[in-house]
C-alpha positions in Angstrom: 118.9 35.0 146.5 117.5 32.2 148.0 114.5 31.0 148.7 112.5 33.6 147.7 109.4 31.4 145.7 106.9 31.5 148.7 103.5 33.7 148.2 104.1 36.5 150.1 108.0 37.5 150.3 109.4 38.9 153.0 113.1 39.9 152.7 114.4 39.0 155.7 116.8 40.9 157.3 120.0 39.6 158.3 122.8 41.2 160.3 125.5 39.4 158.7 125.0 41.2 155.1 126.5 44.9 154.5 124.2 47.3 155.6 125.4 49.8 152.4 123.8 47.2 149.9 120.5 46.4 152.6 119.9 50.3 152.5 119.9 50.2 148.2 117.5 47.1 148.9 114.9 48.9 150.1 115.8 52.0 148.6 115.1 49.6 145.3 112.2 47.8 146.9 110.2 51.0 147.3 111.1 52.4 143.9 109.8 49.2 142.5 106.5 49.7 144.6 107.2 46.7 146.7 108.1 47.4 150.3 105.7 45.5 151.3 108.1 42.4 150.6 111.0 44.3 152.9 111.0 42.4 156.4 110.7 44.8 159.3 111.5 41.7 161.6 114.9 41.5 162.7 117.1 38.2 162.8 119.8 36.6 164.3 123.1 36.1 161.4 121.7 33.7 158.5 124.9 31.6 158.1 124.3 31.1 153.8 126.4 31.7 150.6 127.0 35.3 151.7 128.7 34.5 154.7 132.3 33.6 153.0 132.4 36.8 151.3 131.3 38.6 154.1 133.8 37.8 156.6 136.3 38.5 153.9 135.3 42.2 153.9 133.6 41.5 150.0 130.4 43.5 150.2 127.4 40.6 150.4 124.0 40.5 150.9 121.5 37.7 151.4 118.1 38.1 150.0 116.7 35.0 151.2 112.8 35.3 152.7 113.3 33.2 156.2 109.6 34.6 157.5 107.5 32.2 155.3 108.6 28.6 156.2 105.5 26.5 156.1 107.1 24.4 153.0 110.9 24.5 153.8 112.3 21.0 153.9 108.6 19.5 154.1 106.7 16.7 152.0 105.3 19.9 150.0 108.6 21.7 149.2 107.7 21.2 145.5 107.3 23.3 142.5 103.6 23.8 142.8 104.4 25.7 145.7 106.3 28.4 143.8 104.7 32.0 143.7 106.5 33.5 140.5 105.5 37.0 141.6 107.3 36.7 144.6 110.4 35.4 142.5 109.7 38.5 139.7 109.7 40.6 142.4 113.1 39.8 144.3 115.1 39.2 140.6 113.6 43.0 140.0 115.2 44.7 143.7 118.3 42.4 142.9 118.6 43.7 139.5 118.3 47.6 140.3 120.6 47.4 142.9 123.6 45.8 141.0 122.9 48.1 138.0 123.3 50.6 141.2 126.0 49.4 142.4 127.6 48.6 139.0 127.1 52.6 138.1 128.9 53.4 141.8 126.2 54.2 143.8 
């Protein structure tokens, strides 16, 4: 996960994770109630931590929210900037989709 604190999430979609684990996302995101926070914007790859794994074969995703960018790297990229919501809601979809994937779905 990464930077996933702004108001608003938006998952962003990125080509370079496994599409197997993106489908359990959302699956996850709308069992939660929040597919509102799935990105339905598409992206170029988001070279991140995932990438290494990925172009081992290693099942990755990235759950990063590359849509809301207004305090990335700025003067106001501080704490009282962080939406805890938006971070409750991302560790919840992460969560449900490893016990997933943990119990072989």
């Amino acid at each position: 996960m990464d930077m996933i604190g702004s108001p608003g999430l938006l998952l962003s979609r990125d080509p370079g994770s496994t599409h197997a684990l993106w489908a359990l996302t959302e699956q996850a995101a709308a069992e939660l109630g929040y597919q509102q926070v799935i990105s339905h914007q598409q992206h170029g790859l988001i070279e991140d931590d995932h990438t290494p794994f990925a172009a081992l074969g290693i099942p990755a995703i990235d759950l990063i929210d590359f849509e809301n960018l207004q305090h990335w790297h700025q003067p106001t990229d501080d704490l009282s900037h962080i939406d805890f919501d938006s971070m409750e809601r991302a560790a919840r979809i992460a969560l449900l989709v490893a016990l997933w994937v943990a119990d072989g779905l």
